[in-house]
C-alpha positions in Angstrom: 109.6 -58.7 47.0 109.0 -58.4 43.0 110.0 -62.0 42.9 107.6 -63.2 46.2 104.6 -61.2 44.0 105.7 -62.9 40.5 104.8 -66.1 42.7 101.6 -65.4 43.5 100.8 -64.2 40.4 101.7 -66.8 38.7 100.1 -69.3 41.4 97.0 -67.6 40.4 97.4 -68.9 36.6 98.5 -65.7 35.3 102.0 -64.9 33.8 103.5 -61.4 34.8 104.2 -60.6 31.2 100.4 -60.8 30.1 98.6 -57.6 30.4 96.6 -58.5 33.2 99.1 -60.2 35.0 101.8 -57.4 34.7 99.3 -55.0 35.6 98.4 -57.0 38.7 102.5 -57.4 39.8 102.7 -53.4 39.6 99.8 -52.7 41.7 100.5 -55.0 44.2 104.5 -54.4 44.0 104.1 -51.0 44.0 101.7 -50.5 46.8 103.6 -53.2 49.6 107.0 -51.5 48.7 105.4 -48.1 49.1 103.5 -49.3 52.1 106.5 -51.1 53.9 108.9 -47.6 53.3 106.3 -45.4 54.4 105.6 -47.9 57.8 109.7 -48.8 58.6 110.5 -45.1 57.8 107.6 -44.0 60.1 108.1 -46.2 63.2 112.0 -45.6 63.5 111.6 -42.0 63.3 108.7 -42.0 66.0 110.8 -44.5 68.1 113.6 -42.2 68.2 111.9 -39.0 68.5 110.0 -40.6 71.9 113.9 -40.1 73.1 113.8 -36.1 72.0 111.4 -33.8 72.9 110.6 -30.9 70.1 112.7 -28.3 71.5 115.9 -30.9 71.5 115.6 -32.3 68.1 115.1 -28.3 66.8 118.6 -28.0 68.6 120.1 -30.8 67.2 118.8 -30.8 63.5 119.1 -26.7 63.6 122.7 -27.3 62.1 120.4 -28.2 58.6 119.6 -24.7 57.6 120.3 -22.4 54.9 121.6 -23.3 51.8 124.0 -25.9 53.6 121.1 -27.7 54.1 119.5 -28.1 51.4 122.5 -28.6 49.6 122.3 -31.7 51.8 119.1 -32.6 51.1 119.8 -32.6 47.8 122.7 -34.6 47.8 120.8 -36.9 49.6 118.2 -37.5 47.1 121.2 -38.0 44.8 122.1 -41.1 46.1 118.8 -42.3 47.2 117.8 -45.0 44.8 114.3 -43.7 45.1 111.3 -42.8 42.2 109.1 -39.8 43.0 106.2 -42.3 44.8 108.5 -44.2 46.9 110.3 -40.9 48.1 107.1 -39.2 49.4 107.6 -41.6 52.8 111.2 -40.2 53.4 109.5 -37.1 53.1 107.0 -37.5 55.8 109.6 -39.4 57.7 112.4 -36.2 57.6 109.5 -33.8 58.4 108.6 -35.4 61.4 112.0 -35.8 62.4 112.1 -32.0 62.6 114.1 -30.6 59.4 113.3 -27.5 58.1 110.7 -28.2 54.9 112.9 -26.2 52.8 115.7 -29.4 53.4 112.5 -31.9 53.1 111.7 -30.4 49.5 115.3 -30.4 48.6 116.0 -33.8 49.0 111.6 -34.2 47.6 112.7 -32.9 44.3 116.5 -34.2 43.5 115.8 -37.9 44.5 113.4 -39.1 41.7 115.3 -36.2 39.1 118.6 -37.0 39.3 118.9 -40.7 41.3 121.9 -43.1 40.2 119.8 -44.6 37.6 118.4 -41.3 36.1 121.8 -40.4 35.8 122.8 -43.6 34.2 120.0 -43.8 31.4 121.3 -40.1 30.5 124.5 -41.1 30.4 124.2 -44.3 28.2 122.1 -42.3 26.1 123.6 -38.5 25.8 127.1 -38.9 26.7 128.6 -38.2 30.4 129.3 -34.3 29.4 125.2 -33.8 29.3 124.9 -36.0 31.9 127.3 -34.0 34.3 125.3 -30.4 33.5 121.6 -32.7 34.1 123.0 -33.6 37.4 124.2 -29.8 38.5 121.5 -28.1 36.7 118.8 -31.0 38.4 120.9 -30.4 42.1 120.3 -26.6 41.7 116.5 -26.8 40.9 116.4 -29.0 44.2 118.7 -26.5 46.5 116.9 -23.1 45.0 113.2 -25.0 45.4 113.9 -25.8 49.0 115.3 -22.1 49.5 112.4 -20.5 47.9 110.1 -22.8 50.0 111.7 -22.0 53.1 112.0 -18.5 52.6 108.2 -18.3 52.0 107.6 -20.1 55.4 104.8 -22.1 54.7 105.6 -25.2 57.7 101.8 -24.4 58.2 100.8 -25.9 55.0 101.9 -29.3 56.2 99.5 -32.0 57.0 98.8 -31.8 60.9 99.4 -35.7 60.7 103.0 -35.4 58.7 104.0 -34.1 62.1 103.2 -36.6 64.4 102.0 -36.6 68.3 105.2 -35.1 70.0 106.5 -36.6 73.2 106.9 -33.7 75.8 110.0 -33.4 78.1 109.1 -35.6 80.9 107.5 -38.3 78.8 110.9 -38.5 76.4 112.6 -39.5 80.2 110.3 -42.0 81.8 108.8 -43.7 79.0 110.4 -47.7 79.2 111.4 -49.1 75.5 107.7 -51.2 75.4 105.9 -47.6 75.3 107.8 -46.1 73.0 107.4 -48.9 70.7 103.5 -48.4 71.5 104.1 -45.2 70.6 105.8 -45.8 67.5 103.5 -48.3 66.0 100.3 -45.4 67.2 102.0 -42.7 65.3 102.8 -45.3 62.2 99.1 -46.8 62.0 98.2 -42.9 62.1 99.8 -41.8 59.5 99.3 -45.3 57.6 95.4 -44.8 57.8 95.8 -40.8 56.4 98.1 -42.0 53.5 96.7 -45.3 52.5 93.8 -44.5 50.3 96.2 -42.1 48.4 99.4 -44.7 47.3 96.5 -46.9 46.2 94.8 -44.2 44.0 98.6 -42.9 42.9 99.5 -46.5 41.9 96.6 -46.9 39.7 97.6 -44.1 38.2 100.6 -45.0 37.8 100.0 -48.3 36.2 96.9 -46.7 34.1 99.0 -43.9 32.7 101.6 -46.0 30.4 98.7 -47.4 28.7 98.2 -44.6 27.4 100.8 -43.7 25.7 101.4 -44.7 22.2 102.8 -47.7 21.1 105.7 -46.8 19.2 106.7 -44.1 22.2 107.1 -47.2 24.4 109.0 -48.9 22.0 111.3 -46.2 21.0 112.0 -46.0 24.7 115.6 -45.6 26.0 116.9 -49.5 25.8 116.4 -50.7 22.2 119.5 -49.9 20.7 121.7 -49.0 23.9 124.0 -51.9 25.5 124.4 -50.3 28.7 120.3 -49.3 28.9 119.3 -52.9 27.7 121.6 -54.2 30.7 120.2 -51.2 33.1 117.0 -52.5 32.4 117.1 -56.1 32.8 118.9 -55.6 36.0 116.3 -53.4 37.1 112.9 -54.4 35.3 110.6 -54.3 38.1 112.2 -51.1 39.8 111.2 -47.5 39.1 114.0 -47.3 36.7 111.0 -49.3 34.1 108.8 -46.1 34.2 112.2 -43.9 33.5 112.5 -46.7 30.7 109.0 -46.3 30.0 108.5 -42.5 29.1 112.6 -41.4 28.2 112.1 -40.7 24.5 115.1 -42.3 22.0 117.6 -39.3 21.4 118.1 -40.6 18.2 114.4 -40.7 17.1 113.5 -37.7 19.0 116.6 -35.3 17.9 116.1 -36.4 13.9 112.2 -35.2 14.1 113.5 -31.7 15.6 113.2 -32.0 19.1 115.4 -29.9 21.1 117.8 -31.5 23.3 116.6 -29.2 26.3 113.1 -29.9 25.7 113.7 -33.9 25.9 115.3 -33.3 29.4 113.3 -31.0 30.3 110.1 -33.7 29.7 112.3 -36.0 31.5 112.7 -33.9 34.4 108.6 -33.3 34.9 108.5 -37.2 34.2 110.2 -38.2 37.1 109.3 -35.8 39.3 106.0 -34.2 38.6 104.4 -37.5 37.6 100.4 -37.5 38.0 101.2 -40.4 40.7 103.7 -38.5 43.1 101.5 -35.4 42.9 98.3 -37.4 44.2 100.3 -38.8 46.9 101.7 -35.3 47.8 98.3 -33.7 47.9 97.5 -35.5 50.9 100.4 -35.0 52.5 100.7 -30.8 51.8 98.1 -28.5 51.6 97.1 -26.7 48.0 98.8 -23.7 48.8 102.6 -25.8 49.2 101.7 -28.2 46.3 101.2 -25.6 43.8 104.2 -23.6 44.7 106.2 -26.6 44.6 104.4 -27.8 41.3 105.8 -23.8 40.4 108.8 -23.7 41.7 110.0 -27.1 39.5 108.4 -25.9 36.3 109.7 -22.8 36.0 113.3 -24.4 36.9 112.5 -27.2 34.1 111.6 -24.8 31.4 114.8 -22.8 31.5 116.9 -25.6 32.1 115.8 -26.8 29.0 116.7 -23.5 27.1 120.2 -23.7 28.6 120.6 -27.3 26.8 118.8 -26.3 23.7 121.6 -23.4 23.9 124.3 -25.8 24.6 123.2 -28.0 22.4 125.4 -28.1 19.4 128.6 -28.7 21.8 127.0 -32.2 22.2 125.1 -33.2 19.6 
């Protein structure tokens, strides 16, 4: 896909590593990849659902509860290769499937914090001892944020669209394979129209808010003088792992001026996963109420992780 829009870029006479062309390659990478998860994930979950009325799929997905679940959930988001944006369609695609929101926000939180290539970057840059605690202490926020979410049982604070048009009993039997692919394709252009506006606004965002930073932040980023990053990075250039690369601060520059090793992960937890981007796509997805708790619920689980690194910090650094 990158490669398909670096074409027609570039067939428009303007070269992806200009400012105008690489701005134009994110928006219109970002918002197709975005739009063609959100659609795919959409349709198969409303094709198979057409099989299961609601009372079936709460039997069956009732075995996701409790802290089993989100422990799943979490893991899940572990070894999603997924940024914040692009996980936001697996979330509406999980809660219409039928699993508990406290499993949804689970997975919501620990896929863009502590992905395979979050974990990487860390790695190449901290050592594997901080990156082992990042990944438990990230994997806790995600299972005690989807507890606390569920406990507070705020399903109503859902989007009525997230949930879909539910097939009853006698429908999920007689419908032939050619209506519930109608169906399907109804619920996805549904959900496409509610969303739509949003990944557009979120992606200009997105692309708007690294030019804001300073200069010399983006350059000090992760890859300069790190072999592994520098490889990480040109293997993954136009992925999400470019905005991780875009906003990680250099240890080395960072730690000399004083900065606490807890407070770097700490920003690089709220980076990935309370990005100004991801939050305008959630807010059409979950009402106030659920998007401030969750904005909550992650803060207060990045701030004192970052004063158990700073404590920890002089048995790594």
């Amino acid at each position: 896909l990158s490669d398909l829009v670096t074409m027609l870029v570039g067939a428009f006479g303007l070269d992806v590593n200009s400012q105008w062309g690489g701005t134009i390659h994110f928006l219109i990478y970002d918002t197709v990849k975005i739009v063609i998860l959100l659609c795919v994930m959409i349709f198969i979950i409303s094709y198979i659902q057409s099989y299961f009325p609601p009372e079936r799929s709460k039997r069956i997905l009732g075995r996701f509860k409790g802290i089993g679940g989100n422990i799943v959930g979490a893991l899940l988001g572990t070894v999603t290769p997924f940024c914040a944006c692009s996980s936001i369609p697996l979330f509406i695609a999980f809660t219409r499937a039928g699993l508990l929101l406290g499993v949804t926000f689970s997975f919501l939180i620990s896929s863009p914090m502590v992905d395979i290539a979050s974990i990487i970057l860390i790695m190449s840059i901290f050592g594997p001892h901080v990156a082992l605690i990042y990944t438990v202490v990230g994997l806790v926020i995600a299972v005690a944020g989807g507890t606390v979410i569920q406990h507070l049982h705020m399903d109503d604070q859902v989007a009525d669209f997230v949930r879909g048009e539910a097939v009853d009993a006698v429908q999920a039997e007689t419908m032939t394979k050619q209506e519930r692919a109608t169906y399907a394709l109804g619920q996805t252009a549904e959900t496409f129209k509610k969303v739509f506006p949003f990944i557009l606004l979120g992606v200009a965002i997105g692309r708007a808010h690294p030019q804001l930073d300073p200069a010399g932040h983006r350059r000090g980023g992760l890859g300069r003088r790190q072999p592994v990053c520098r490889r990480a990075r040109d293997a993954h250039r136009r992925s999400h792992l470019r905005r991780h690369l875009q906003h990680h601060p250099d240890r080395r520059g960072a730690l000399r001026q004083g900065v606490g090793l807890g407070t770097i992960l700490a920003f690089m937890m709220s980076v990935t996963v309370l990005s100004i981007p991801s939050l305008t796509m959630l807010s059409r997805v979950v009402k106030p109420k659920l998007l401030a708790t969750f904005v909550g619920i992650c803060l207060i689980g990045m701030i004192i992780s970052g004063y158990v690194f700073n404590w920890l910090q002089p048995l790594f650094v």
